[in-house]
N, C-alpha and C positions, 0 to 999 in steps of 0.2 A: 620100291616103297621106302620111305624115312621113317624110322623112328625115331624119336625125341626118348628119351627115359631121365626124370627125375630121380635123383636116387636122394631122397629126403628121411630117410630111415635113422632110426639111432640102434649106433650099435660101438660096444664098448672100444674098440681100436680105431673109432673112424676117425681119421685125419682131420679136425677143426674148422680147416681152411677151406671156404666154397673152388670149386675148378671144373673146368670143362674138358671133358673127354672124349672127341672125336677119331672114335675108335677105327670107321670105316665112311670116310664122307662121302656120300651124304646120308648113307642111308640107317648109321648109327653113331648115333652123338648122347654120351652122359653130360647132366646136367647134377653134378654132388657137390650137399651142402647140407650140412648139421646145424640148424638153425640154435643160436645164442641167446637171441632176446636183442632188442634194439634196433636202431637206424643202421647197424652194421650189418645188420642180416639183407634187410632190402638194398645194400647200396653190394653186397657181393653176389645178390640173388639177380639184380638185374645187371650189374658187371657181366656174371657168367651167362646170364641170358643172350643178352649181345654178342657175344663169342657162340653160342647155340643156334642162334640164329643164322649167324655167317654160315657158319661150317653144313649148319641142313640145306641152307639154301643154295650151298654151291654145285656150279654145274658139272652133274655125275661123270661126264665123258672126258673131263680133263682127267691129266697123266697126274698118279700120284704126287710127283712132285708141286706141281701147279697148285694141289688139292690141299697137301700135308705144309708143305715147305718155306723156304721163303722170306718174304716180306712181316716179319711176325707184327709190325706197326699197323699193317692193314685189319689185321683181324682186331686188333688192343681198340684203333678204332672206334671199331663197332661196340664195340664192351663200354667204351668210356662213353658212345652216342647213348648208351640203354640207362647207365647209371647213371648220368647226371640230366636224366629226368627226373631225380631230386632236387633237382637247381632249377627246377621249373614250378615255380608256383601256382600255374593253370594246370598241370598234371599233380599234382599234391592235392589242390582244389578236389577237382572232379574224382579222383581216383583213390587219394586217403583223406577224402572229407575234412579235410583241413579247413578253417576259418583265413579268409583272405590274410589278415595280417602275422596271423601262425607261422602260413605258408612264405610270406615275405620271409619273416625270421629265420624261419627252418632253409630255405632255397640260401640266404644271406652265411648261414655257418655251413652249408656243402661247399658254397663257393669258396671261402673262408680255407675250408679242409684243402681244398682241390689249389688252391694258389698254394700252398703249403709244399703240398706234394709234387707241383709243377718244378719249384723252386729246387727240392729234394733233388730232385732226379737228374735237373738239369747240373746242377753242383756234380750230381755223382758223376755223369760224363766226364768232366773236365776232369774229377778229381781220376777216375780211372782208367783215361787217355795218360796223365800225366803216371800215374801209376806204373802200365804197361812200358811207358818209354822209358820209366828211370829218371824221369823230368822232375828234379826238386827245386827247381825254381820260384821262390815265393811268388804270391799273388795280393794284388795291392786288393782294397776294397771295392773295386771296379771289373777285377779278376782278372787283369792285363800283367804280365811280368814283371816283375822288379829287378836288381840287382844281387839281389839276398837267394840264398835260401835256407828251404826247411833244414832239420836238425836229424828228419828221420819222416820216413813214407805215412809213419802213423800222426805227426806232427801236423804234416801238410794235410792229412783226412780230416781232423780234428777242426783245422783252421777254415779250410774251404765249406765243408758241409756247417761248419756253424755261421760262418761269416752269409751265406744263404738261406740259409733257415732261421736265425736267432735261435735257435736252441745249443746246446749243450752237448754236443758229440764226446764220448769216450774213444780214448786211443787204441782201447783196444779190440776195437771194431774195426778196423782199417781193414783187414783181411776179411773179414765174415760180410763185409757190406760191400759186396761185389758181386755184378750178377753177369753169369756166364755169357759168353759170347756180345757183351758190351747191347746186352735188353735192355738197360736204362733208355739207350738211344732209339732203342722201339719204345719204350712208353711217352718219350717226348716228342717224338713225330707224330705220336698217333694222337696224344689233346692238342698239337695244334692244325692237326688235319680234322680232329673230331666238333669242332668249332667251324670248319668251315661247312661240312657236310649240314650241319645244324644248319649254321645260316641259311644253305643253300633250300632247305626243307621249308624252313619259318618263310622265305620268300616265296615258296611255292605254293604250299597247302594253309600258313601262317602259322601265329606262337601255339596254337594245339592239335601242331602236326601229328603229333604221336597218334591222335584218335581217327583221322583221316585214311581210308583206304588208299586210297592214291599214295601217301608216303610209303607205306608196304609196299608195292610196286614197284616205286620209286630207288627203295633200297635195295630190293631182288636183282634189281638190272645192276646193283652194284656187287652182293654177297656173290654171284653166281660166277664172279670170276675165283674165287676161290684166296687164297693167302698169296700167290706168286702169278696168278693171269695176268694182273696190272698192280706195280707199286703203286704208293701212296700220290707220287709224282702225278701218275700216267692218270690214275682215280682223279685227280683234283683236273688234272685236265678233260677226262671225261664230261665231270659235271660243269665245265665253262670255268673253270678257274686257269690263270697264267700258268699258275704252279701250288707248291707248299707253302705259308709266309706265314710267320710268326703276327705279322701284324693286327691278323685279326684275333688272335688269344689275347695280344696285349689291348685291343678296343673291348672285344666282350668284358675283360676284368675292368677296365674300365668306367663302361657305361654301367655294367652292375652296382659298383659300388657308390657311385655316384647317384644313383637313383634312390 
């Protein structure tokens, strides 16, 4: 038997941050989350959903590692398929009664957020590859190597993370803005694996797959491998795809904003 448990409670020490706790898969998965007020609660509510979903739906006889382990881009995934049904303005429609042009707007600054965050992360790779090596080799604005380099590890964080984001990075974050075991490169496999999955759904059932039984299905024959049954690779071949390829995150940003 699975249990699902929300733990939506308020209580004075609880951690802010919504996350999923798949304490025993499948048959026990927390779903906590202290709700805030805003678009932030439903984009971490159904973030962690997506990760809930995986982890219940995996199939119970695989070896914990299969089950726990792994491939953590597979499960992130699923979490970014769940959340950026924000970006969806046939699911905003139907489901937060939004006004067609609302939900343009609204779907128009998730997208907006999410190229943001694509960019972030991808930066941080580079930046914490070259980190790990000792590599202070400057980066032109192309992010190819130059002749130069940095003055200091926090110089080069500074430079790379701003020069991809346009924002304003502090130095002295170079050390705190690094995520164990090089996660960054799970969460960028997983938005441009989480686009093709999409596609592959919107071809199937079409653009309000979400409400379609059949996508349920659809995904199960995918969640039930677990975090390590199949890479993000083996998945994207499963579903009829070559492989992983960046190319279709760079068309969906595309045709989005273009429309």
């Amino acid at each position: 038997m699975v249990f699902v448990i929300l733990d939506v409670e308020e209580r004075p020490k609880k951690v802010p941050r919504a996350f999923c706790m798949p304490l025993k898969v499948p048959e026990e998965v927390y779903l906590v989350i202290k709700p805030q007020g805003g678009q932030d609660d439903y984009q971490a509510f159904l973030h962690e959903s997506g990760h809930t979903e995986h982890f219940a739906n995996t199939d119970g006889s695989l070896s914990y590692e299969l089950k726990h382990m792994g491939d953590y881009s597979v499960s992130e995934t699923y979490a970014f398929l769940i959340e950026y049904l924000l970006a969806n303005p046939l699911f905003l429609q139907k489901y937060v009664e939004m006004p067609k042009e609302k939900a343009q707007e609204f779907a128009g600054f998730i997208m907006e957020q999410k190229l943001q965050a694509f960019r972030r992360y991808a930066a941080k790779v580079i930046y914490e590859l070259k980190l790990h090596r000792n590599d202070l080799k400057k980066l032109d604005k192309e992010f190819l190597p130059t002749e130069g380099e940095y003055t200091s590890a926090a110089a080069m964080y500074v430079d790379i993370l701003t020069k991809a984001t346009k924002i304003k990075y502090a130095k002295e974050s170079y050390l705190l803005d690094v995520d164990a075991g090089l996660y960054a490169a799970d969460y960028v496999r997983a938005w441009l694996f989480e686009v093709m999955v999409r596609k592959r759904l919107e071809e199937k059932f079409g653009g309000d797959w979400f409400s379609k039984r059949e996508s349920g299905e659809f995904l199960k024959n995918m969640w039930k491998w677990g975090n390590s049954g199949k890479s993000v690779a083996e998945l994207a071949t499963a579903i009829g795809y070559a492989g992983v390829d960046i190319c279709y995150l760079t068309d969906d940003f595309l045709q989005f904003f273009k429309a």
